[in-house]
C-alpha positions, 0 to 999 in steps of 0.5 A: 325709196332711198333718201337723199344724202345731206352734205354738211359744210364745215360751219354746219359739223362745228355747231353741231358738234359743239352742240353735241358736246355741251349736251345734245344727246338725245331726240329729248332736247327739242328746243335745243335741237329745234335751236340748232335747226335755225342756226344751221338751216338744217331741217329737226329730222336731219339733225335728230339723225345726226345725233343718232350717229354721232352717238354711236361713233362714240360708242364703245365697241366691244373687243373681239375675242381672239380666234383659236384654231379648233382642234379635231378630236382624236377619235379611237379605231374600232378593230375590224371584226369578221363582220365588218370586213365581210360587209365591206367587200360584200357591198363593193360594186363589183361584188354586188353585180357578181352575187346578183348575177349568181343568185338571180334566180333565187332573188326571182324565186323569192318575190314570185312566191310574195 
């Protein structure tokens, strides 16, 4: 269930802020909060949230790193040996289809004798 949004008037953000200036930091200071409530009409938990967001608009952020484009790394090329390109051109399509259609009857004979 969403909470509904609470409007500050001007009258309402000064006393907070100076409020949170002379020292309303925390959720620790009830009289000082329970205070503000009165003088504002502002309910405890509204200002107990306010607080909390107003510490972290002052919160320092940390820089962000630059990012550096990443490079690749140079790989180093095999040369081809006689068994590589002959798997190369073995495992082409058109060669597969033509070594099965060659050797079919070899592959048949094969897995009638498993």
């Amino acid at each position: 269930m969403l909470r509904k949004t609470t409007v500050f008037t001007q009258e309402q953000i000064n006393i907070l802020r100076q409020k949170f200036a002379a020292g309303m930091i925390n959720h620790y200071e009830i009289s000082l909060i329970e205070e503000v409530a009165s003088e504002t009409g502002l309910t405890v938990e509204i200002i107990k949230n306010w607080i909390t967001n107003e510490k972290a608009k002052h919160k320092p952020t940390a820089p962000r790193r630059p990012t550096t484009p990443r490079t690749r790394i140079q790989t180093t090329k095999r040369a081809l040996s006689g068994y590589n390109v002959f798997m190369k051109e073995f495992f082409q399509k058109t060669k597969i289809d033509d070594y099965l259609k060659e050797h079919t009857d070899i592959i048949i004979e094969g897995l009638e004798s498993l």
